[in-house]
N, C-alpha and C positions, 0 to 999 in steps of 0.2 A: 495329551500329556497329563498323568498324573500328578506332578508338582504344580505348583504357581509360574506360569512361566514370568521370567524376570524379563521386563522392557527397562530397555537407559535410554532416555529422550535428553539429545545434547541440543541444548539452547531452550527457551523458556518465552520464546517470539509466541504468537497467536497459532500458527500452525504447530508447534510442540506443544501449546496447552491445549489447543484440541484431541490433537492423537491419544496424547496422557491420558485423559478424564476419559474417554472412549474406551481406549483399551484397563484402565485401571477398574470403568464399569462393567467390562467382558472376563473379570477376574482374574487380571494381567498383575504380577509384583511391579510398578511401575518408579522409575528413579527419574526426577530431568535435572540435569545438570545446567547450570546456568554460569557462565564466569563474570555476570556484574551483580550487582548487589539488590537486582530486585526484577522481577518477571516482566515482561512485556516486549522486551526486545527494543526494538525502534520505538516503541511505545512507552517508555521510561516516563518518569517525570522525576523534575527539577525544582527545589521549595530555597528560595529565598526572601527573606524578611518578610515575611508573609505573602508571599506570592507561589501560585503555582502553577509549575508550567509543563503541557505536556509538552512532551521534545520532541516528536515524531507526527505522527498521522492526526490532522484535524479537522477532517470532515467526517460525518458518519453518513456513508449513504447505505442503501441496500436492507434499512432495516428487519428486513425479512429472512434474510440470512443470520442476523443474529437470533434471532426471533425464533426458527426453525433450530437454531443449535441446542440455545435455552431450554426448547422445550422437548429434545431426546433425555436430556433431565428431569423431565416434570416440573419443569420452570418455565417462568416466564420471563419476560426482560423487566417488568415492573416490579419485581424480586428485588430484584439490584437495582434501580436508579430511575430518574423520571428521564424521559424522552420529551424532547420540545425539539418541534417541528420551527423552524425559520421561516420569517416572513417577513421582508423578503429572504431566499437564499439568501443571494449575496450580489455585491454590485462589481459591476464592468467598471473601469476609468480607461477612457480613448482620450482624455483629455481635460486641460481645466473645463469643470464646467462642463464636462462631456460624458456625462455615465447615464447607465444601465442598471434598473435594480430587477434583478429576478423572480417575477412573483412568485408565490407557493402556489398558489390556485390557476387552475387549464383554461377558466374563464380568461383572467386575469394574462395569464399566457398568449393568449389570443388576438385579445387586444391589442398589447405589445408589439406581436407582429404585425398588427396589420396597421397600426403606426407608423414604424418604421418600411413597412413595405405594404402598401395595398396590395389588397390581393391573393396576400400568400398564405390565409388561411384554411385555405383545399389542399396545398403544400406542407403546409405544418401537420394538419389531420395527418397525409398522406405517414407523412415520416416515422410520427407519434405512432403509427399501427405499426409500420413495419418494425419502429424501435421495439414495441412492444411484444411484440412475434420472436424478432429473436433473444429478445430477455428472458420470455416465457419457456424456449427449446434452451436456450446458450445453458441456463441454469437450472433446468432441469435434466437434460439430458447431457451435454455436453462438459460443464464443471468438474463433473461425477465421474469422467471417465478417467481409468488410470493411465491412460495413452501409454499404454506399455510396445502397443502396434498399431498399425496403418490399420490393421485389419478389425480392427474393436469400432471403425466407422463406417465401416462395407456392408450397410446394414442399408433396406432402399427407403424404409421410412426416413432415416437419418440426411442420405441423398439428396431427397426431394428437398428435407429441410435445408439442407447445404447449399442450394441454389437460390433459396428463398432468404439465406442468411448474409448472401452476395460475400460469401467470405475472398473473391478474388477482387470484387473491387476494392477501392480505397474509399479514403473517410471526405478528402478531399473535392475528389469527381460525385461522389454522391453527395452532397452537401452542397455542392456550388450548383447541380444540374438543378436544385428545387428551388433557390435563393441567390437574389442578388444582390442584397443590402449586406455591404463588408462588415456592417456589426453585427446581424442575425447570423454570418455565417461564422467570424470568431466566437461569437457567444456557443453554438452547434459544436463549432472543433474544439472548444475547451480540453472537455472531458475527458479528452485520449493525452491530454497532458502527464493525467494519473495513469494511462499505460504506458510511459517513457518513447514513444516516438512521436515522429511529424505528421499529419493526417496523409499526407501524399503516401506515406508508408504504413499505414495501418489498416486493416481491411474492415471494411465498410459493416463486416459484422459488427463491432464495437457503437456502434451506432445505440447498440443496449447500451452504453451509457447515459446517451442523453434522455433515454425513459428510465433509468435510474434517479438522475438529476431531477428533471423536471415534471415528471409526473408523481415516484413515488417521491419525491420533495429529499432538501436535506435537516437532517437534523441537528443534536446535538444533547449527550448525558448530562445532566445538570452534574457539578463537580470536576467534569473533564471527560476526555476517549480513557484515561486509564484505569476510568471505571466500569470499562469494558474489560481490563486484564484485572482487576479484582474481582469480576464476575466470576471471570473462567479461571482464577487461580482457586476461588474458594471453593467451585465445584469440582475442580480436580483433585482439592485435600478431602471434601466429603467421600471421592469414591476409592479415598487412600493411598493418592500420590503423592511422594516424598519429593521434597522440592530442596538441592542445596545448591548453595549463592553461594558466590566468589568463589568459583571451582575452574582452574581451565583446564579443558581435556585438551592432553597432549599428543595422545595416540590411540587409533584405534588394532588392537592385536585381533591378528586373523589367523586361524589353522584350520587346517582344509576345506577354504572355503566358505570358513563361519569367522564372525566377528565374535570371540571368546572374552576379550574383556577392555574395558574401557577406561585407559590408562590417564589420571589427571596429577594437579598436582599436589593433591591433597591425598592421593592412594588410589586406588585399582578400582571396577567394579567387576563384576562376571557376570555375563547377562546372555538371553539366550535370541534376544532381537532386542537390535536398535535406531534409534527415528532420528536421521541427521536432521535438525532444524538450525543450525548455523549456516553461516555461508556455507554454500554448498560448493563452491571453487576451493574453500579454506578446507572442507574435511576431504575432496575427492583429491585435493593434490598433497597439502601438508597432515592428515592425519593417517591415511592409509599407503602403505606400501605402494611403487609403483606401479608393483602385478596386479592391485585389486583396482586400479582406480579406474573411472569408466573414461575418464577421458585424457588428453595429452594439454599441453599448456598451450599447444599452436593451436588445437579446439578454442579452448576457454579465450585463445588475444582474437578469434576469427569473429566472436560473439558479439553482436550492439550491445550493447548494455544500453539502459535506462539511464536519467539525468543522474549526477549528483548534484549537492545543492548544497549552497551558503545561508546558514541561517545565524538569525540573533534574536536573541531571547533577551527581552525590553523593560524594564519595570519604572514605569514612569509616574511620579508625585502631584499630575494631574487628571482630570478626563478630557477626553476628545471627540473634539465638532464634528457632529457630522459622518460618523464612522458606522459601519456594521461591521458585526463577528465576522465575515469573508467578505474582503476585498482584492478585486484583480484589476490588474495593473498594466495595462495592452496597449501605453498609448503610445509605444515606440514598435516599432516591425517586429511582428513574429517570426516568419520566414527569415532573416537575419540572425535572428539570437539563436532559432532552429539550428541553423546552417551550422551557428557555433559551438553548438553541440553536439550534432551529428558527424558532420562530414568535414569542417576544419576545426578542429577541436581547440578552441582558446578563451580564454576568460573576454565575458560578452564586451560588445565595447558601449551596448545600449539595450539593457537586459530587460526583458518581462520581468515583471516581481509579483508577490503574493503579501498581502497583511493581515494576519488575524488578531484579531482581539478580542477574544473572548469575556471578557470581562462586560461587556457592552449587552450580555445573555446571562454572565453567571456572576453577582459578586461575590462570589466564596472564592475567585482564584486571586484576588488580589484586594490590597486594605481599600478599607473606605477613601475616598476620594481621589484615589489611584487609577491605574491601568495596566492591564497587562497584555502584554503587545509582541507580538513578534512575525519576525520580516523572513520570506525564502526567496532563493535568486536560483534558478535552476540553473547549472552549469553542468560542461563535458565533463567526465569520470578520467580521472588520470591525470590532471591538470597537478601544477605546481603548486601547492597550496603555503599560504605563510601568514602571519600576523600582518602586516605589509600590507599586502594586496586583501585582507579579510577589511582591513581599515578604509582604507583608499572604498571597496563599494560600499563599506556602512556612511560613509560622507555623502555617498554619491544617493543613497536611500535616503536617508534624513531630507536632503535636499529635493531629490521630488516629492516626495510624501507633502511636503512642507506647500509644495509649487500646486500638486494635484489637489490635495484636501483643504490648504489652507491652516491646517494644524505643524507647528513648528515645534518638536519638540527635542530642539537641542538643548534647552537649557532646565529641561524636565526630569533628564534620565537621571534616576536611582542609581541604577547600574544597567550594564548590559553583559551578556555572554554569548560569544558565537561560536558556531560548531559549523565545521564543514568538513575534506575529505581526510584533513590525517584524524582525525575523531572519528570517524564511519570507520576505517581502516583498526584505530585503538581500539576500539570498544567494541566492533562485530566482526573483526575480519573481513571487514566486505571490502570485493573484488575492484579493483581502481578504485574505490572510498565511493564506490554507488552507495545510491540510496533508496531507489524502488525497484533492483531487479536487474532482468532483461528487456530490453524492446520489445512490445507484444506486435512486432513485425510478421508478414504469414509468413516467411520461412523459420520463425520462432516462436510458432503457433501449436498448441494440441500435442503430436505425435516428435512433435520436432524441436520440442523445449527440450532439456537436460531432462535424463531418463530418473524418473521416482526411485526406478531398482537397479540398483547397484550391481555390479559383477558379485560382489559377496552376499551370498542368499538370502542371510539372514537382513541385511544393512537397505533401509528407507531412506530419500531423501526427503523432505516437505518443505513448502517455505516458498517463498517470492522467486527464485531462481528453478525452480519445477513449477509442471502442472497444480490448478489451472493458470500462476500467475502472478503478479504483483499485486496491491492491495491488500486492507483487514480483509473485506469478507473473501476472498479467492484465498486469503491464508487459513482462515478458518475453513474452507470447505479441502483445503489440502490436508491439512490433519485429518479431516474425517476420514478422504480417502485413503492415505497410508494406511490407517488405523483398521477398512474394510480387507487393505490386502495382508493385515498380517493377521488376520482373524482367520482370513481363508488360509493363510499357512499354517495357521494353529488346528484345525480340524481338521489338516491332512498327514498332521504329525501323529 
């Protein structure tokens, strides 16, 4: 093509600022359209009375994903922001007086288990290799792929890997066959919490998480994660991406075939490829016609979807005992609160929770002798949502926190604010008011997630609801891919 070809990137999530900055550096006119008032998608932040709070994603694992993106730029990550490694991760609570802190070091690791279970350090080796094996293929070979067909795997090196990746077991049977201390094995099945399903339903490849977790450590950007989307927004303006907020696209116009312009409510764009990164249920059903859309609504209700989730965001006028930046909360049934999510879909009646407090790593998110805090409640997608029942579980959080840590902070809070599923629904059009996706279940694995390409030639999808997945860094390596395949459409133009 002789002209600049024109990309409109709708939404402004991690996988739209990847594609942007990629294609805007292969000499693309690049526009992303964003309809909130600031990039990051789920990744937003929240500034009250001097506090600040990301509102979405607060763990950083995978550092080498960002690391690798960074540096298609001629960057590095210490460009943008220091990196501090956690030690410990973060702690279990199975009860008062009953936790788990997770070292950062394999030593330390070690030990651990073999505390709790003599023994099982020939088991833990064993696992660690194999987690590490499929980390090494998952993300290098398999991330990458556009899973546009069955047939981009029928490769025999890939084969062998496939069998050695035990993508048909589960997380469950592989985890309980090596361990039989019920806390080394929830501590094991955490991880696939972040892929929105039960481990009974997740294939045993995901296991790359727990070498994600525990070998390559967690961390965290000094300042917060949405110094990760100022990363990648500043390098998407260096390579001349035009970035406009508060914009909603209403429609996407198609003639023969092609996506001709991208109708908002502030005016048109004409563009000659563009990168759905919004929901991807929200552009395939409500912005395109329903001849171009890849799929049908009885598709989209057939799909698991991933948790959504109740959260409140804390600013409290003291510090607190005994706390680290990630704290997990296990000391009532998992398989229960599962079940209430999955298969009888109802607000938990004795939920798992999550506490971060960042502030305990960074005091730049909140004033001096403060805290800033904030509590998630995984729950089913679809659920009736109300101020009502948002109150009734922050009572019921205050109160264990209070029972588990010993720290009471009802008569602390500044303020608080919660977000849960009509907020996911207002602000991203996400599908039942999820929040991570779909279930990385094997029948919504690779080739069998919602298709990248769209029936309309020119039109990508990217993002947590396609290939490879929920998560920053699986968001960030989906922009790359779009971004590969509309390069090879651009050289065949």
């Amino acid at each position: 093509m002789d002209k600049k070809p024109k990309i409109t990137v709708i939404g402004a999530g991690f996988a739209g600022l990847s594609a942007a900055a990629l294609l805007a550096k292969d000499g693309c006119e690049v526009t992303v359209l964003e309809k909130n008032e600031m990039a990051g998608g789920r990744a937003r932040t929240w500034e009250k009375d001097g506090f600040l709070f990301d509102m979405g994603p607060s763990w950083y694992w995978m550092p080498d994903v960002f690391e690798n993106y960074y540096q298609l730029f001629g960057k590095t990550t210490s460009d943008f922001y220091e990196l501090k490694r956690l030690n410990p991760s973060y702690r279990i609570y199975f009860g008062k007086e009953d936790t788990i802190d997770v070292p950062a070091t394999l030593e330390d690791l070690y030990q651990l288990f073999e505390e709790l279970e003599p023994g099982s350090t020939k088991n833990l080796e064993s696992f660690l290799n194999q987690a590490k094996y499929k980390y090494d293929v998952g993300m290098n070979e398999y991330v990458f792929k556009p899973s546009h067909s069955v047939m981009e795997y029928f490769d025999p090196r890939l084969a062998i890997s496939g069998i050695k990746l035990q993508l048909l077991g589960n997380m469950r049977k592989h985890v309980h066959k090596l361990f039989k201390n019920e806390k080394l094995r929830k501590l094991l099945e955490f991880p696939v919490l972040f892929l929105g399903a039960t481990p009974q339903n997740t294939p045993a490849l995901y296991s790359l998480m727990n070498y994600a977790d525990l070998v390559l450590g967690t961390w965290y950007p000094i300042g917060g994660m949405h110094k990760i989307v100022s990363a990648m927004q500043k390098i998407a303006e260096e390579q001349g991406v035009k970035f406009i907020f508060n914009t909603e696209v209403n429609k996407i116009e198609v003639k023969n075939n092609l996506a001709e312009e991208v109708i908002t409510d502030k005016g048109a764009y004409k563009t000659d490829f563009v990168v759905g990164n919004a929901d991807y249920h929200h552009i395939d059903q409500h912005l395109l016609d329903q001849e171009y859309r890849n799929y049908d609504e009885k598709y989209w209700e057939s799909r698991t979807m991933a948790p959504s989730c109740l959260l409140f965001y804390i600013g409290l006028n003291k510090k607190l005992n005994n706390i680290l930046h990630h704290n997990l909360f296990f000391d009532e049934n998992f398989d229960e609160h599962a079940e209430e999510i999955y298969t009888d879909a109802k607000w938990p009646a004795k939920p798992l929770f999550y506490a971060c407090c960042p502030s305990v790593t960074d005091a730049s998110v909140a004033p001096d002798g403060c805290e800033n805090l904030f509590f998630l409640i995984p729950i089913a997608p679809g659920l009736k949502d109300s101020e009502t029942k948002r109150e009734e579980y922050f009572n019921l959080l205050v109160n264990r926190f209070k029972d588990l840590t010993g720290n009471d902070i009802s008569d602390s809070i500044l303020f608080k604010r919660s977000y849960a599923m009509n907020d996911f629904v207002a602000d991203y059009h996400a599908f039942k008011g999820n929040a991570y996706g779909l279930a990385n279940t094997l029948k919504q694995t690779a080739f069998l997630k919602p298709r990248m390409k769209s029936k309309v030639s020119n039109l990508f999808f990217a993002g947590q609801l396609t290939v490879p997945g929920p998560g920053v860094p699986p968001a960030i390596i989906s922009g790359q891919v779009v971004a590969k395949e509309i390069k090879k459409k651009l050289k065949k133009a």
